[in-house]
Rosetta silent file (secondary structure, phi, psi, omega in degrees, C-alpha in Angstrom):
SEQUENCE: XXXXXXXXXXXXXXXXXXXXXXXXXXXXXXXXXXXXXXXXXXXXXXXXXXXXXXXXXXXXXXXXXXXXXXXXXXXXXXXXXXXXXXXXXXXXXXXXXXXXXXXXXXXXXXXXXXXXXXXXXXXXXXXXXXXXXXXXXXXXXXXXXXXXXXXXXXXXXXXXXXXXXXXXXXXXXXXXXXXXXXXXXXXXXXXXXXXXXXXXXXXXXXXXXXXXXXXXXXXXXXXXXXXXXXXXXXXXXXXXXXXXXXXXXXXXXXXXXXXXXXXXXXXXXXXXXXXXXXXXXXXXXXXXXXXXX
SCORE:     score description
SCORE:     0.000 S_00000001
   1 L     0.000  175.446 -149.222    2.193  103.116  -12.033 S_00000001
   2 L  -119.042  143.164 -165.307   -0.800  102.829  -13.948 S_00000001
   3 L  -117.981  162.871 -170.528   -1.401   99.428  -15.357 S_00000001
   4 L   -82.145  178.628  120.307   -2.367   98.472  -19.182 S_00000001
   5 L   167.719  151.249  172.702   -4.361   95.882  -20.590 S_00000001
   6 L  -173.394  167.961  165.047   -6.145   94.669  -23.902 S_00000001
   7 L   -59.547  108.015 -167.336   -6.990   92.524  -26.516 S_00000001
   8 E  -119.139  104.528 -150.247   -4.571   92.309  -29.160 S_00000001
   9 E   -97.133  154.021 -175.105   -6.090   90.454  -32.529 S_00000001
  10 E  -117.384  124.076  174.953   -3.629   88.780  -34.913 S_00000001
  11 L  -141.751  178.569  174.774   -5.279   88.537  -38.361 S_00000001
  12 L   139.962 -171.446  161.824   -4.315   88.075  -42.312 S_00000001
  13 E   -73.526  147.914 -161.092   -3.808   85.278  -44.714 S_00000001
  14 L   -47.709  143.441  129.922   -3.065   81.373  -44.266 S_00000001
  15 L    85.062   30.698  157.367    0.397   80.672  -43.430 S_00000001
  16 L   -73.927  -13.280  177.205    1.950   84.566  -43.087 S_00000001
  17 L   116.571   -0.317  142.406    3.371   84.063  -39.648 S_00000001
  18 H     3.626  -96.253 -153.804    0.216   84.428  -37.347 S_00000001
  19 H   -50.799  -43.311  178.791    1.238   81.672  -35.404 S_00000001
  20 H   -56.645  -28.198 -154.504    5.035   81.992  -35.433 S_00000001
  21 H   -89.675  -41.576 -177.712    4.739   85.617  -34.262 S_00000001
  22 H   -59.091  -32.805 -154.932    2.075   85.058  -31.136 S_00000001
  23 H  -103.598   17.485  163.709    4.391   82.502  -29.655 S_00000001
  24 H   -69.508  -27.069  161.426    7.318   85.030  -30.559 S_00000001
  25 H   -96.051  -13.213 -173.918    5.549   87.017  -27.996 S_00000001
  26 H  -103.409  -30.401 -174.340    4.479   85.061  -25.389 S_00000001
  27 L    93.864   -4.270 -162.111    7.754   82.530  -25.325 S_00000001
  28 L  -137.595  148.712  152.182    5.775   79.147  -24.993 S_00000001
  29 L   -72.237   73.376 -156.616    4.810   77.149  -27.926 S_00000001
  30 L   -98.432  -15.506 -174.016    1.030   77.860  -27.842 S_00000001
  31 L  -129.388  145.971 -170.634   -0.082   77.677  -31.514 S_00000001
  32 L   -65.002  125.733  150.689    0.797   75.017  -33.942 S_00000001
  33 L  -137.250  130.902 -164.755    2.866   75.680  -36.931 S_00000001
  34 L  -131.579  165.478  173.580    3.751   73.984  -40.336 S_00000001
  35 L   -42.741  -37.245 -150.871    3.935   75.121  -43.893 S_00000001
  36 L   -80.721  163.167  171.035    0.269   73.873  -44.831 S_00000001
  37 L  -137.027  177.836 -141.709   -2.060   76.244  -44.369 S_00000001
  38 L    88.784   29.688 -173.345   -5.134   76.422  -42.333 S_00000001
  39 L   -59.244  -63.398  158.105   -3.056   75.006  -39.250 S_00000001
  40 L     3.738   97.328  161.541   -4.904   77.341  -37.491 S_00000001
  41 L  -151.170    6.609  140.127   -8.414   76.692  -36.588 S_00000001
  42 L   -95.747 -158.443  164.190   -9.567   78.246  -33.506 S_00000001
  43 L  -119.306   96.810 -145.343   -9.025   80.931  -31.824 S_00000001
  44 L  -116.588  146.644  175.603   -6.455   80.784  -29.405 S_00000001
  45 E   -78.516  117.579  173.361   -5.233   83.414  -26.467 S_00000001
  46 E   -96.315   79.032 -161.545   -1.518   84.394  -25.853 S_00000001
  47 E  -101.454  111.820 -160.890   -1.622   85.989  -22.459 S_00000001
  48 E   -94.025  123.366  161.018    2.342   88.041  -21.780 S_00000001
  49 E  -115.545  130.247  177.650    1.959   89.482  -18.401 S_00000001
  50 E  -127.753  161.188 -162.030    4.389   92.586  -16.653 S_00000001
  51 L   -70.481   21.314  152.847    4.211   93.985  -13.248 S_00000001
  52 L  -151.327   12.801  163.731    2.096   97.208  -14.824 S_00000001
  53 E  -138.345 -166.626  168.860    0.534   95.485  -18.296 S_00000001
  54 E   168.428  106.888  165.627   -1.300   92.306  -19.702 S_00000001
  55 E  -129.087  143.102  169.451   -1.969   91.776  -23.034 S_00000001
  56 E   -90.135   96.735 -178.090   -3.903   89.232  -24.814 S_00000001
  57 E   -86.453  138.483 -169.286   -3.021   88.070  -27.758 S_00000001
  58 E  -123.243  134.815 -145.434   -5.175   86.198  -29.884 S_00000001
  59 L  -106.815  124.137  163.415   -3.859   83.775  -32.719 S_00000001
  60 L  -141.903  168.851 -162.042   -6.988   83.287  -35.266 S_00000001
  61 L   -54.351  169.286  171.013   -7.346   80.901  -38.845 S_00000001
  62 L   -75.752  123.785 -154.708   -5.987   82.274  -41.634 S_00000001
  63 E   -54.414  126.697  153.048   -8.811   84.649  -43.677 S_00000001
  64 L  -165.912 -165.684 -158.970  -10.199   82.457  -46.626 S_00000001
  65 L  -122.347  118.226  173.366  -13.657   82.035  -48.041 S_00000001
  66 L   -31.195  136.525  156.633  -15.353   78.824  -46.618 S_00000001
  67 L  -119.822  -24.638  154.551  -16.305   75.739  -48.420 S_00000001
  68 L  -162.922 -160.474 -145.275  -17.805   73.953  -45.990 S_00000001
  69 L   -80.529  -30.488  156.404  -19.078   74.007  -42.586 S_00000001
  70 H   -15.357  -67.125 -134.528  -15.654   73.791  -40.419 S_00000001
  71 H   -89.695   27.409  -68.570  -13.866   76.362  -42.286 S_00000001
  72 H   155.898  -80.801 -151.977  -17.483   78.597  -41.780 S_00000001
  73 H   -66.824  -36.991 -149.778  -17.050   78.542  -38.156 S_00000001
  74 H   -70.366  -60.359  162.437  -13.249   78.970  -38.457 S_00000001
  75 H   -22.617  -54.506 -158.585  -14.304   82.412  -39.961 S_00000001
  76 H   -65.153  -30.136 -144.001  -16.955   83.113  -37.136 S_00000001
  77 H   -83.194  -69.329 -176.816  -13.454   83.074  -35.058 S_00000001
  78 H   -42.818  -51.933  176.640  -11.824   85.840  -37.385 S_00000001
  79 H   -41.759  -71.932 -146.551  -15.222   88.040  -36.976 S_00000001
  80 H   -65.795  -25.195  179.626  -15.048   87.836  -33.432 S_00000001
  81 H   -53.344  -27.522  165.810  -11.521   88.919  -33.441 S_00000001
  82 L   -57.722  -58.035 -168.125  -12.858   92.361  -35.178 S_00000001
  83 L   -64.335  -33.138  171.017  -14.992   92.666  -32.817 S_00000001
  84 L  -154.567   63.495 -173.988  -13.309   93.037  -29.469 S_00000001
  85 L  -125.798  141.824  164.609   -9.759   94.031  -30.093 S_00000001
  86 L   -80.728  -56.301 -174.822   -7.978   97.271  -28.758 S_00000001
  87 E  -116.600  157.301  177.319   -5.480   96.861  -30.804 S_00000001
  88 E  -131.963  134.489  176.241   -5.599   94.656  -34.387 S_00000001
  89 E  -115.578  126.414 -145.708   -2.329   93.585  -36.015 S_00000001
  90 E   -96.506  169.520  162.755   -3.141   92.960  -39.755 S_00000001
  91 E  -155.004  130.324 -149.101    0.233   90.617  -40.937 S_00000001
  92 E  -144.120 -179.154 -164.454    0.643   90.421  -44.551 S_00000001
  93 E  -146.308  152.077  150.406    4.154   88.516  -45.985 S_00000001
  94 L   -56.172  125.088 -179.278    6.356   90.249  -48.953 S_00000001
  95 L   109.713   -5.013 -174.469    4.590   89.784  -52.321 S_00000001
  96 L  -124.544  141.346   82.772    0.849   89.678  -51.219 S_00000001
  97 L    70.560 -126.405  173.023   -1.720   91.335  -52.250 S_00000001
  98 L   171.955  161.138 -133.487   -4.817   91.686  -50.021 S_00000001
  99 L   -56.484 -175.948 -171.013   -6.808   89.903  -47.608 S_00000001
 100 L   -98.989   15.899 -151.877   -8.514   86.591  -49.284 S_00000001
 101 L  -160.681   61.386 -174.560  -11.870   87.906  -48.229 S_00000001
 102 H   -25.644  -55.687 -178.221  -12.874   91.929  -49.264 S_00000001
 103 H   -43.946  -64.502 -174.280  -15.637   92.207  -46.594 S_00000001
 104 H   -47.770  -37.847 -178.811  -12.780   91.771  -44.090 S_00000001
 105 H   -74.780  -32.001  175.109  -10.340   94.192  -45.872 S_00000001
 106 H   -55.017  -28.678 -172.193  -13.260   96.857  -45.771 S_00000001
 107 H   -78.747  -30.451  163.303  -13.355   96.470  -42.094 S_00000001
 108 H   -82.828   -7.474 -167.525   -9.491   97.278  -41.804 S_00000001
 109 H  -100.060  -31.492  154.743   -9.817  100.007  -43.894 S_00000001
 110 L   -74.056   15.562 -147.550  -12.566  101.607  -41.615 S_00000001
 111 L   -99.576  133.098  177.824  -11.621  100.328  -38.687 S_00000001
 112 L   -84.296    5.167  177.495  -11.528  102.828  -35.757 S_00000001
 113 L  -117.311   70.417  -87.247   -9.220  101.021  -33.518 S_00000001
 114 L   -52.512  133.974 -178.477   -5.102  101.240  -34.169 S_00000001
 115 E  -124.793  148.531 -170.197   -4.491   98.604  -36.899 S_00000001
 116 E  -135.187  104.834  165.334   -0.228   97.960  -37.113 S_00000001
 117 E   -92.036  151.335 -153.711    0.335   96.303  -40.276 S_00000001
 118 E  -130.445   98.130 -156.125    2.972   94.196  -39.942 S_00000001
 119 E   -80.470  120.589 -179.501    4.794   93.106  -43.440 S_00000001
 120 E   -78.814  170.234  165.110    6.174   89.864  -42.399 S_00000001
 121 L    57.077   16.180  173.225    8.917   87.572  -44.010 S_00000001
 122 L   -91.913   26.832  144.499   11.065   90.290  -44.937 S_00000001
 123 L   -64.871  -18.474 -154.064   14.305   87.993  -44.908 S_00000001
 124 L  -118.516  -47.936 -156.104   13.461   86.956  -47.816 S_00000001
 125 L  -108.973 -143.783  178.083   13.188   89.879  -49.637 S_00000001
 126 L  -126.678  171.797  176.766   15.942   93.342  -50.586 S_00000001
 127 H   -86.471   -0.209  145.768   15.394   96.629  -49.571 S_00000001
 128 H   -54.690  -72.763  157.361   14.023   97.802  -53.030 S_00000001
 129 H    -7.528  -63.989  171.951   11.351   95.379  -52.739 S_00000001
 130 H   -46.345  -74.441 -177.052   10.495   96.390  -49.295 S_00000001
 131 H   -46.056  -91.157 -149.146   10.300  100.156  -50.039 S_00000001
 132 H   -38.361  -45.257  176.160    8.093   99.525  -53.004 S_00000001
 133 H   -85.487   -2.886  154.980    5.365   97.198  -50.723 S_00000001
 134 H   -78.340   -5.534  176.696    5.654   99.601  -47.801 S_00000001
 135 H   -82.948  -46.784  170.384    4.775  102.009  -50.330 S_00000001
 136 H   -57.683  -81.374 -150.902    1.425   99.907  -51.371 S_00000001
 137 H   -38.732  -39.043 -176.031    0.395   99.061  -48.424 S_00000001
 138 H   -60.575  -32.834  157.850    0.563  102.597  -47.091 S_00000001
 139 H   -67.282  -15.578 -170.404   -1.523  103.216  -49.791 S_00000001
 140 H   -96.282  -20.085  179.945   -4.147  100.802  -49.252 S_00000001
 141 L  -162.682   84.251 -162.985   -4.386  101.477  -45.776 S_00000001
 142 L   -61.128  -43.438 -168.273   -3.865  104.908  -45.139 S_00000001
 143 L   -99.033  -16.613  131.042   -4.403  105.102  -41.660 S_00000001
 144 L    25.952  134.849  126.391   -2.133  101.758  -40.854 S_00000001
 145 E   -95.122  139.114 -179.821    1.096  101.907  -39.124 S_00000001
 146 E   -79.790  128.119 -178.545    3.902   99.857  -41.293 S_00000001
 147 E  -130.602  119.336  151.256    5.769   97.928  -39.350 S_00000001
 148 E   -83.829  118.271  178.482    8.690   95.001  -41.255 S_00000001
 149 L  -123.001  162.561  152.032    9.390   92.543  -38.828 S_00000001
 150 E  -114.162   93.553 -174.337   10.782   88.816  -39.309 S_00000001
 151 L   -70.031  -15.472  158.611    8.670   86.707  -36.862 S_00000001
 152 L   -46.556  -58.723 -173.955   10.644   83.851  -37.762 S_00000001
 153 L  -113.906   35.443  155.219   13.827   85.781  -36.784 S_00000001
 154 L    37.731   38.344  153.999   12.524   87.770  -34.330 S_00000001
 155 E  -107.024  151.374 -163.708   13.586   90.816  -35.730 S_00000001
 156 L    61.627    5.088  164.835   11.742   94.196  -34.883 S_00000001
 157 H   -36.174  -50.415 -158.905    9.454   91.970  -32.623 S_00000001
 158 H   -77.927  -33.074 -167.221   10.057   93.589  -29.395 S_00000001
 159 H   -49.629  -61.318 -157.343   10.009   97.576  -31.153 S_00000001
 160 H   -51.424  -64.060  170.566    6.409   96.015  -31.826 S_00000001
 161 H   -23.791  -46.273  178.611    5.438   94.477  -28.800 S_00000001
 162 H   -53.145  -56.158 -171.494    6.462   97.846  -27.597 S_00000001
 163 H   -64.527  -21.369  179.815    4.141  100.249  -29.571 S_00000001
 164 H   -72.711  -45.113 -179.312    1.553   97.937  -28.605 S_00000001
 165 H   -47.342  -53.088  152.005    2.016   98.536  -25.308 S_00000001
 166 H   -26.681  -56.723  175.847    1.501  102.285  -26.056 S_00000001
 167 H   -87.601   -8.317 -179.532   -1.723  101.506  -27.739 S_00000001
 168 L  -121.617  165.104 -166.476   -3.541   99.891  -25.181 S_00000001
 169 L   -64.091 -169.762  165.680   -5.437  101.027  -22.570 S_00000001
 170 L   -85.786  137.729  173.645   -5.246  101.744  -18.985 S_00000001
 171 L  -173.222  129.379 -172.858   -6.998   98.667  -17.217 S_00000001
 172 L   -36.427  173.595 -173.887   -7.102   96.390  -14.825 S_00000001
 173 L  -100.541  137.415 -175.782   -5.554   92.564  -16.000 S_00000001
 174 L   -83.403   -2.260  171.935   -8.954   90.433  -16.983 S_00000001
 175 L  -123.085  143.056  155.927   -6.655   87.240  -16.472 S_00000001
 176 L   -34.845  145.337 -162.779   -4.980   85.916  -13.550 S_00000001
 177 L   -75.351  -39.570 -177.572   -1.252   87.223  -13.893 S_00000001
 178 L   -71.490   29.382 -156.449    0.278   83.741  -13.727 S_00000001
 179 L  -104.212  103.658 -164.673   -1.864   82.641  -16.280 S_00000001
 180 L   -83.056    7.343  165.670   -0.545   82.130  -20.004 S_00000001
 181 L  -163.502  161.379  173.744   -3.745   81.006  -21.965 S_00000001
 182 L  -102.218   24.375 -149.865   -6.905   80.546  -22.221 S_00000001
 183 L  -128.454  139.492  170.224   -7.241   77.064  -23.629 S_00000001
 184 L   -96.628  167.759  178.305   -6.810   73.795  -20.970 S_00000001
 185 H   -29.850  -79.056 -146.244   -4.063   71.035  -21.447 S_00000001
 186 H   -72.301   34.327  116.990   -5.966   68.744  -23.187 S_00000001
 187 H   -40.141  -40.812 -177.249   -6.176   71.389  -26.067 S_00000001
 188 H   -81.133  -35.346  166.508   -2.944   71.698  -26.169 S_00000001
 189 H   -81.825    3.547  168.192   -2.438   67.863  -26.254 S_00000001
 190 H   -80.896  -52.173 -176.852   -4.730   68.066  -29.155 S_00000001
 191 H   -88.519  -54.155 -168.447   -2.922   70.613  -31.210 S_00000001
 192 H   -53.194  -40.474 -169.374    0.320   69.010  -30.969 S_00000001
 193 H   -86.776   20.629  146.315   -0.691   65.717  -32.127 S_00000001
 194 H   -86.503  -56.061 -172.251   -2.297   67.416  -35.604 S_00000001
 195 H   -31.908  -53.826 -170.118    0.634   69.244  -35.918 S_00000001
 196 H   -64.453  -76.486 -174.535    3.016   65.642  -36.161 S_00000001
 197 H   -13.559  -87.222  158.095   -0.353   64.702  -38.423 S_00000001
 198 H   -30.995  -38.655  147.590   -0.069   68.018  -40.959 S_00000001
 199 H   -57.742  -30.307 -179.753    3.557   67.203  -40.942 S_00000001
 200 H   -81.355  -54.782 -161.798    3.662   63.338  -41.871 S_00000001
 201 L   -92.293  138.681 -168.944    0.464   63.084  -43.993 S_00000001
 202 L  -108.936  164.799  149.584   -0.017   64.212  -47.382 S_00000001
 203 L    81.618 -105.211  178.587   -2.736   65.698  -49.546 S_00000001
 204 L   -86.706  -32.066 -166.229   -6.421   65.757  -47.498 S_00000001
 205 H   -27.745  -67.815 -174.105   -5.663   63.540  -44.751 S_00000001
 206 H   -65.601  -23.253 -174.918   -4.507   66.195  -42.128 S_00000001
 207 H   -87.335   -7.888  172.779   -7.416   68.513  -42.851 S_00000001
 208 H   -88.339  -13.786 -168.275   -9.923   65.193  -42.320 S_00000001
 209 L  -101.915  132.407  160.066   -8.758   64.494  -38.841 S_00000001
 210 E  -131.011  152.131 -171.853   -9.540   66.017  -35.562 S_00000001
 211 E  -117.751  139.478  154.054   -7.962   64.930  -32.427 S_00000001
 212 E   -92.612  148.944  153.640  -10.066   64.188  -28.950 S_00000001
 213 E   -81.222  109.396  141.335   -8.128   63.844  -25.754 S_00000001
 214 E   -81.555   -5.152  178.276  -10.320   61.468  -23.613 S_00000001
 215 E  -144.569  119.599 -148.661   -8.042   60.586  -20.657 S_00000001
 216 E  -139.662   56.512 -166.744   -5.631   63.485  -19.036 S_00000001
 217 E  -123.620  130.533 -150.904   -4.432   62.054  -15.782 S_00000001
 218 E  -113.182  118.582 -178.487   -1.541   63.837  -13.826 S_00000001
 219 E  -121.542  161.131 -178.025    0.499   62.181  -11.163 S_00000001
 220 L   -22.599  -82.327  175.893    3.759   64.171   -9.530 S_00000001
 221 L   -46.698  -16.533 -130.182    5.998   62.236  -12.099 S_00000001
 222 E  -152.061  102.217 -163.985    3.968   61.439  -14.756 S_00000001
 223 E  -123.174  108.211  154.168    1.250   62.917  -17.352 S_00000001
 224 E  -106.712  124.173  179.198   -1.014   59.854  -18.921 S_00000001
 225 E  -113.920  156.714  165.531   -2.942   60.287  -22.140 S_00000001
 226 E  -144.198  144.312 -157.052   -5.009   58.709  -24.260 S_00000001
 227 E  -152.197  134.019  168.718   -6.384   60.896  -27.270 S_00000001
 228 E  -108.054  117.963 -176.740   -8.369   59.578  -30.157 S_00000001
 229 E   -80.494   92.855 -170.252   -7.241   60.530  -34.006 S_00000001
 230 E   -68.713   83.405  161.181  -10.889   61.173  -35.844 S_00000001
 231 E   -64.707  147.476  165.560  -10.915   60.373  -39.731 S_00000001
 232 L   -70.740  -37.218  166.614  -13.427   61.045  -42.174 S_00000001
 233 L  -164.775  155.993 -149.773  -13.432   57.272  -43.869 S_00000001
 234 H   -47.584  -47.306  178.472  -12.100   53.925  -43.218 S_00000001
 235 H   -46.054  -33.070  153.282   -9.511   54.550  -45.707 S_00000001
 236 H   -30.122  -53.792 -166.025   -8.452   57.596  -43.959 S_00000001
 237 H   -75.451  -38.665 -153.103   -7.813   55.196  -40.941 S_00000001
 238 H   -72.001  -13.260 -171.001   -5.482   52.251  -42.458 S_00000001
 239 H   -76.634  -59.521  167.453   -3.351   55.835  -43.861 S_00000001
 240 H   -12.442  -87.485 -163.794   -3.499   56.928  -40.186 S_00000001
 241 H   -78.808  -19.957 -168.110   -2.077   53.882  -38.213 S_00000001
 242 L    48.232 -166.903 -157.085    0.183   52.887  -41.811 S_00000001
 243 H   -81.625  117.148 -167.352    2.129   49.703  -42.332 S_00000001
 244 H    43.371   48.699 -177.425    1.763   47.805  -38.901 S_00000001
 245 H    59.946   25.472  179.565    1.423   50.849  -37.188 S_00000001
 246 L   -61.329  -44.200 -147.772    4.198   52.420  -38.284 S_00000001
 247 L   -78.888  -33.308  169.958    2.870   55.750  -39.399 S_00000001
 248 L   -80.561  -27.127 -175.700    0.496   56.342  -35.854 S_00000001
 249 H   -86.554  -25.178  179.321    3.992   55.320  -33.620 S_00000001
 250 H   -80.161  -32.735  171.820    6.023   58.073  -35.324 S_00000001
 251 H   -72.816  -39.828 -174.331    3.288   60.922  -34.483 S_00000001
 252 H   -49.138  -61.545 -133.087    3.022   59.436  -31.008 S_00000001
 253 H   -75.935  -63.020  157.165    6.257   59.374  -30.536 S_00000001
 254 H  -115.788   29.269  158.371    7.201   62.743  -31.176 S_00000001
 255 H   -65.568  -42.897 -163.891    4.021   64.614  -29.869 S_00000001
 256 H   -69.844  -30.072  171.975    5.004   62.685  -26.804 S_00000001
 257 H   -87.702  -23.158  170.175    8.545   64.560  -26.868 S_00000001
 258 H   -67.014  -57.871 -177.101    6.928   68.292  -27.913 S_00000001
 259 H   -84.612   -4.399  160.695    4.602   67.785  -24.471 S_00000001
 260 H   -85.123  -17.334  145.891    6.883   66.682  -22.713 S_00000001
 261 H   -48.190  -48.261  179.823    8.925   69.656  -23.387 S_00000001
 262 H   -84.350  -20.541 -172.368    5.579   71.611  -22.669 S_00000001
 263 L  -108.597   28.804 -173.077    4.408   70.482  -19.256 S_00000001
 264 L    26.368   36.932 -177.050    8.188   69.664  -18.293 S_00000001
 265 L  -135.044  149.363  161.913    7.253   66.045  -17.162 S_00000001
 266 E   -61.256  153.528  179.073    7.202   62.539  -18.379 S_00000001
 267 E  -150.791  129.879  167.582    4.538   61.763  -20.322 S_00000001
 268 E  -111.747  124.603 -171.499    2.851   58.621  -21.971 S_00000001
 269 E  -108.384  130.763  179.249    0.472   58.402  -24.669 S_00000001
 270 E  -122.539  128.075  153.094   -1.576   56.114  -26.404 S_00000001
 271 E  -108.264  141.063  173.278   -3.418   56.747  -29.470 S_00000001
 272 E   -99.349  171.038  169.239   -6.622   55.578  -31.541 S_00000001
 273 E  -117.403  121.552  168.809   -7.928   55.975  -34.905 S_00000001
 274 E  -134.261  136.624 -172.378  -11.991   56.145  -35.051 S_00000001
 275 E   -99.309  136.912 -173.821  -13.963   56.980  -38.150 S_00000001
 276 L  -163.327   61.940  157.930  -16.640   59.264  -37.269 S_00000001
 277 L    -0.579   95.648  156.265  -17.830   60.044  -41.165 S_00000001
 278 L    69.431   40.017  173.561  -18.106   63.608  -42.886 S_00000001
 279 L   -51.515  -29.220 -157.238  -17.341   65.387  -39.094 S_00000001
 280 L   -85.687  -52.442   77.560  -16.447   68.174  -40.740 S_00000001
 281 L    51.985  -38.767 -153.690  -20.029   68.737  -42.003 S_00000001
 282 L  -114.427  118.290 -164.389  -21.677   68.088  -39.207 S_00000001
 283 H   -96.398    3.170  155.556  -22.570   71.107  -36.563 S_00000001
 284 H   -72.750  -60.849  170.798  -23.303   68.940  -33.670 S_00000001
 285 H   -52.595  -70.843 -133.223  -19.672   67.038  -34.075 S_00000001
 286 H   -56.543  -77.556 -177.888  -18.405   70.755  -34.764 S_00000001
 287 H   -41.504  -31.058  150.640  -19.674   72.083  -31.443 S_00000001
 288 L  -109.263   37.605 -174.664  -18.304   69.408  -29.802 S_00000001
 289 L  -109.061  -10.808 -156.179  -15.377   69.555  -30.818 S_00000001
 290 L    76.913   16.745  137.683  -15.296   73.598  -30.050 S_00000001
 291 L   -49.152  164.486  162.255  -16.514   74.926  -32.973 S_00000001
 292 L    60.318   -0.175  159.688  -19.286   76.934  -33.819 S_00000001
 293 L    92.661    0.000    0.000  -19.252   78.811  -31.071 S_00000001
């Protein structure tokens, strides 16, 4: 049999189901997700492999127009996603609109490669409702395929998964088959503990912090970490760690049960709080951090 593979880009606005829907296909928790939006803020690779396809799905931020240099790069991520996708699935929730960002919506409307939009979140809505925004949208993007799915409730996933499968090409697989991402562990040990972070912390807090991993060390039994939580200013930190370290033992605690769940081993973790001032800003922190290309 003849075997598939391509690049399959997941794009739209913050907090539409991006993330829920990639790991709806792949089966693993690979991308972070919470109400807030921006969770998002690379670009990260979902790779589902069968004995004649493999496609790679790519999870990228939510479209919005930059204010400073972070969410700038976070963007460069969304470009590239344009850029080398067979197929692009546009995901848009009942009740919206159009993208946050025109240049980008010109580029779906011209786009020369199968775009499947895929109006998300319809659990929520009736089947008047529906009809009337499969009726926009058709208009808006004429050349489109409509798709209603619930990526939450994993309905019409798989029909999708399917037609994608349709759309892409014949090719060899460009990843090892056993391989399910393109990101290493301590990435992964990264994103979970901003997730418990975006979940706990209110207002700017989670959007000031980046997490480092600095110590990753794996015995038969046993995965030890130590990962440093990166604030913007001191105040930032005492919010962090909370009253006698209450506030830093409850994200430890359960990131440490979410990874242990992912690498199916015990695992112990220690975390710091370091102030490392206006990071976000800065395109030397950015880059190392994996920004910026």
């Amino acid at each position: 049999m003849a075997h598939k593979a391509g690049f399959v880009n997941i794009i739209g606005n913050p907090n539409v189901g991006k993330s829920t829907l990639m790991n709806a296909f792949v089966g693993e928790k690979l991308s972070i997700i919470t109400s807030k939006a921006q969770t998002t803020r690379h670009r990260i690779l979902g790779i589902v492999n069968g004995d004649d396809f493999q496609v790679i799905l790519s999870d990228t931020p939510g479209i919005i127009k930059p204010a400073y240099e972070l969410q700038t790069s976070m963007m460069d991520f969304v470009k590239s996603a344009f850029e080398d996708a067979d197929v692009l699935l546009y995901m848009v929730e009942i009740g919206e609109k159009a993208l946050k960002d025109e240049n980008f919506f010109k580029k779906l409307q011209n786009s020369k490669i199968p775009v499947l939009l895929l109006l998300n979140k319809i659990d929520k809505s009736d089947q008047q409702i529906l009809e009337e925004q499969m009726q926009y949208w058709q208009e808006q993007l004429p050349s489109a395929e409509i798709h209603p799915i619930s990526a939450l409730e994993n309905f019409n996933v798989t029909e999708v998964f399917n037609r994608i499968l349709e759309l892409l090409p014949e090719a060899p697989p460009y990843y090892p088959k056993d391989q399910m991402t393109d990101k290493p562990e301590r990435f992964f040990v990264n994103e979970t503990i901003r997730e418990k972070i975006l979940l706990h912390y209110k207002k700017e807090i989670p959007y000031s912090v980046e997490v480092e991993t600095e110590e990753f060390l794996e015995d038969e039994d046993i995965i030890r970490i130590r990962s440093v939580i990166m604030v913007e200013r001191d105040t930032q930190k005492g919010i962090i760690i909370g009253h006698k370290g209450s506030a830093i033992k409850k994200v430890g605690v359960e990131a440490r049960k979410d990874l242990e769940k992912f690498f199916a081993k015990q695992v112990h973790i220690e975390l710091y709080v370091k102030v490392n001032k206006n990071w976000r800003s800065n395109s030397q922190q950015l880059r190392r951090f994996g920004y910026n290309g």
